[in-house]
C-alpha positions in Angstrom: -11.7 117.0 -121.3 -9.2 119.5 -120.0 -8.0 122.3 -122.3 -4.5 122.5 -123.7 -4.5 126.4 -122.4 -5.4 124.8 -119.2 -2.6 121.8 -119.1 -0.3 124.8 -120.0 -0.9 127.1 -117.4 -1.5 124.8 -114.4 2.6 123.3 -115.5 3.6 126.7 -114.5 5.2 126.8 -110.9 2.7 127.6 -108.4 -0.5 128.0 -110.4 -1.9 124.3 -108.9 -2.0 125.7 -105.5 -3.3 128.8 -106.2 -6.6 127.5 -107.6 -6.6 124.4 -104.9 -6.2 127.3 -102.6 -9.3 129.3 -104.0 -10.8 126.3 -104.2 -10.7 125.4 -100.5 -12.2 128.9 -99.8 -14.9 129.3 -102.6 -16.8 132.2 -100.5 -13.6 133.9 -99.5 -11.6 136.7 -101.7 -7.7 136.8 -101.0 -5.7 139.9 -101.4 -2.1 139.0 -103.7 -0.1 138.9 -100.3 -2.8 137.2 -98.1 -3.3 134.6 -101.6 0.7 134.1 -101.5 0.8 133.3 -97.7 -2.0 130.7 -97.3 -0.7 128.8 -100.3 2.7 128.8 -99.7 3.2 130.4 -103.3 6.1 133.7 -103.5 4.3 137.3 -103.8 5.3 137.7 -107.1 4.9 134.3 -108.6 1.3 134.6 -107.6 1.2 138.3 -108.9 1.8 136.6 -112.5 0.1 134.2 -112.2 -3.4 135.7 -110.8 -3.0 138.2 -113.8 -2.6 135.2 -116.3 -5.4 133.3 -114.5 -7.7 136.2 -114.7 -7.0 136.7 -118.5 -7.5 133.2 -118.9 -10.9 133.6 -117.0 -10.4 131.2 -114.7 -9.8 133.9 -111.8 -11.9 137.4 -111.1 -10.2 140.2 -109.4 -11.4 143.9 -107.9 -9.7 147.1 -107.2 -10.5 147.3 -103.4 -8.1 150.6 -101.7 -4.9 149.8 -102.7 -5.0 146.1 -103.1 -6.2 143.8 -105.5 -8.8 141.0 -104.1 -9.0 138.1 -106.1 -11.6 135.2 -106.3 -12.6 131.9 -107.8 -14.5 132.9 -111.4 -18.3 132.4 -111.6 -18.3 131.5 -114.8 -20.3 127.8 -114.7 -18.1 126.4 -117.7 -14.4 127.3 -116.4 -15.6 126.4 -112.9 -16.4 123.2 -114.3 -13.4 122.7 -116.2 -11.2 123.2 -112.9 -13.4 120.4 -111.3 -12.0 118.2 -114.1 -8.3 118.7 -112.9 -7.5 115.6 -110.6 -6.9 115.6 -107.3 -3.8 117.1 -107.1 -3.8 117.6 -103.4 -0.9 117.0 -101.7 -1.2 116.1 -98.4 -3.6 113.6 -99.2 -1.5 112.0 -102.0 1.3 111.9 -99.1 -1.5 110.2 -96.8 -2.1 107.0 -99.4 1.2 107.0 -100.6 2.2 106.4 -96.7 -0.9 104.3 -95.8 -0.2 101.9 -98.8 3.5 101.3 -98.0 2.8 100.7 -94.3 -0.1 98.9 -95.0 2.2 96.1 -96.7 3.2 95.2 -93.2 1.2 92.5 -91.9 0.5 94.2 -88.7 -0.9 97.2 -89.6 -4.8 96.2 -89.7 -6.0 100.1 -91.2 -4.7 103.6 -91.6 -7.6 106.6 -91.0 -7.3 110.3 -91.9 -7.8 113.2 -89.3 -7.2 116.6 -88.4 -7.8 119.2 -90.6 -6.9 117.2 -93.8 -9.5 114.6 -92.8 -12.1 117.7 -92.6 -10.9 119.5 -95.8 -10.1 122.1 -94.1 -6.0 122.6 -94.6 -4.2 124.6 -96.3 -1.0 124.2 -98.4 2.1 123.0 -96.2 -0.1 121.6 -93.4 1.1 118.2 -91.9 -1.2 115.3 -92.3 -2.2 113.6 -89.6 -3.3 109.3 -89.9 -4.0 106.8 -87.5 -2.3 103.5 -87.6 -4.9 100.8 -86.5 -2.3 97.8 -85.6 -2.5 94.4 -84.0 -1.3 94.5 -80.3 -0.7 90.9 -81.0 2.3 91.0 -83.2 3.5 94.3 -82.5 4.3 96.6 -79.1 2.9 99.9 -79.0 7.1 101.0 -79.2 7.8 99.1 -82.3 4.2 100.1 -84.0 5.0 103.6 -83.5 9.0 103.8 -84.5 8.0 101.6 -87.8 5.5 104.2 -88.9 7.8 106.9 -87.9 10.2 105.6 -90.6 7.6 105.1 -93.1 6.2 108.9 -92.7 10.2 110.2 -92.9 10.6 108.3 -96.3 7.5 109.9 -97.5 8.8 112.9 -96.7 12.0 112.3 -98.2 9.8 112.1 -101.5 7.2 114.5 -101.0 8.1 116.8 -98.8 5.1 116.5 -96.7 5.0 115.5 -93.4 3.4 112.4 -92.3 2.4 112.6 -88.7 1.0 109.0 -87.6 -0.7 108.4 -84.6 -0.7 104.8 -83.1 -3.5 103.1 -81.9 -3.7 99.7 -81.0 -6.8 97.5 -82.6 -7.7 96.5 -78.9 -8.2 100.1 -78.3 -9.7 100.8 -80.9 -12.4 98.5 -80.4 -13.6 100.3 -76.6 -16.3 102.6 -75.9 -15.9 106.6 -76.2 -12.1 108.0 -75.9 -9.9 108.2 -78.7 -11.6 105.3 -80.4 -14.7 106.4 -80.8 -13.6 109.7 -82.4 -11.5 107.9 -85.2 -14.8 105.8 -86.1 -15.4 108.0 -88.4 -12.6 108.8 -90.2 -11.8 108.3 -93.7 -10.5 104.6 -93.5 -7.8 105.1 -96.4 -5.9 101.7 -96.1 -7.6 98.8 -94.4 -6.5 95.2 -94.4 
């Protein structure tokens, strides 16, 4: 169960992507400013919040020069208490959330995740990149693609993360080698 003090700081502007920043980078230490820039955070929200996350325990820091470098903590019991905060990703919440509306068009056969989202390995602000799978039979390769660029806008309307669809008929998809054979094995996160 997650911790009240946990809830409390995490509902605090820009502590979320600090620690799913860390978290991406487990073996890595950030200074403040390089912390701030990968995760899209401001300097000096981050300054307050790594010194409340460190008194907290959920962060460890070290005087290194002039700069502070700060880590993920090592302590088993927080660590595992951070594993119990749900995804909260949200790139990948913008990927379903876009998959599932487009998927409610009947010519949409599956949606796949790639890139660097699809590997893990994004950081916050990234664009999110998903294959459309569609039936050449009911739709042209023109319509497919200006139907899921409407889609991806909307979900950026809400989320402010941008969709970037890539359309791929299911006749392509089904040859040898190429494109195709590198989406195989993708994350299928919608499929008909």
């Amino acid at each position: 169960m997650i911790s009240a003090e946990l809830i409390g700081i995490l509902a605090k502007k820009g502590r979320i992507e600090l620690i799913r920043t860390l978290k991406a980078y487990p073996d890595r230490d950030f200074t403040i400013n390089e912390l701030a820039k990968v995760s899209g955070v401001p300097t000096m929200t981050t300054w307050r919040a790594v010194k409340e996350l460190k008194k907290s325990g959920f962060l460890k820091t070290r005087k290194v020069g002039n700069a502070v470098s700060v880590a993920i903590t090592d302590d088993r019991e927080k660590l595992r208490t951070i594993r119990l905060v749900p995804e909260t990703d949200p790139q990948r919440s913008a990927a379903i959330l876009f998959a599932r509306r487009l998927g409610q068009n009947e010519w949409v056969d599956e949606c796949r995740l790639f890139g660097n989202i699809g590997r893990g390995e994004h950081a916050p602000g990234d664009d999110v990149d998903v294959a459309v799978i569609y039936s050449d039979t009911s739709m042209s390769a023109d319509q497919a693609k200006e139907k899921a660029s409407e889609f991806a806008l909307e979900v950026k309307s809400e989320t402010n993360v941008s969709v970037v669809p890539l359309c791929i008929s299911s006749k392509d998809m089904s040859r040898r080698g190429g494109l195709a054979s590198e989406l195989r094995d993708k994350e299928i996160i919608f499929r008909r």
